[in-house]
N, C-alpha and C positions, 0 to 999 in steps of 0.2 A: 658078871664075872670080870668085868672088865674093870669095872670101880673097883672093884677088889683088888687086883693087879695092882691097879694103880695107887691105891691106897697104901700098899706094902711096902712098894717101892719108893713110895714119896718118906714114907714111914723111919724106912730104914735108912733112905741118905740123908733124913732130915736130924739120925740122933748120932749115924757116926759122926755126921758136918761136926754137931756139939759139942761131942768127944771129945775131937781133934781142936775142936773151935778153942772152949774153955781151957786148954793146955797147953802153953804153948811150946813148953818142952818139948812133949812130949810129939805134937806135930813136926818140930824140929829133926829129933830122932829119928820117925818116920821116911821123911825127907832124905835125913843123910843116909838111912838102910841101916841104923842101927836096932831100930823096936822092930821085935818080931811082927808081921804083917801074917793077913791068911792068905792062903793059897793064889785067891784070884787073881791078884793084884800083885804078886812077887816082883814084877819089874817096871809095869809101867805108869801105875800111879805115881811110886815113890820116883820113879824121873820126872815124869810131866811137871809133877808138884817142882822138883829140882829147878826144872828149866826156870818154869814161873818166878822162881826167888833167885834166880841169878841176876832175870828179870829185874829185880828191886821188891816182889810180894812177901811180906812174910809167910812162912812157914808155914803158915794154921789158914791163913787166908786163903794159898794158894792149893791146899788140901782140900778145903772147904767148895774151892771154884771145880775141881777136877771131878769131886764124887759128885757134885753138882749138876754138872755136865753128862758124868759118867750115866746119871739117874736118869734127864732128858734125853740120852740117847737110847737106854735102854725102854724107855716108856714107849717111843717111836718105833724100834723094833719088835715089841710086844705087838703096837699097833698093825703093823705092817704083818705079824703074824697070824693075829686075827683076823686080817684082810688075804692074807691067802688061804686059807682054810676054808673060808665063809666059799670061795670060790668051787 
């Protein structure tokens, strides 16, 4: 179950990264809070991402590094959720 998990989630931040990656408009967009986003993420990606390119990162780059992150955090919380249960 756990490979599973983790397989989804590497899955999924690995095609939105691509999404955003290969466009760089449209990472742009994202960034400035112009593209519609879903629900989860309404404020804090497209800042994080913000900060990062004020930083100097592009756009797509620093989208890329957030859901990135976002995915390693989330895998660890998984983990940590599976470890109190097991308890």
């Amino acid at each position: 179950m756990r490979w599973l998990l983790l397989g989804v989630v590497v899955l999924t931040a690995r095609e939105y990264a691509r999404w955003t990656f290969d466009n760089l408009s449209r990472a742009q967009m994202i960034v400035s809070g112009l593209e519609d986003r879903p629900y989860v993420y309404r404020a804090l990606v497209p800042w994080l991402a913000h900060v990062l390119v004020m930083l100097g990162l592009r756009a797509d780059v620093a989208l890329t590094m957030i859901i990135v992150l976002s995915a390693i955090g989330l895998v660890y919380g998984i983990k940590y959720l599976f470890a109190a249960f097991r308890e």
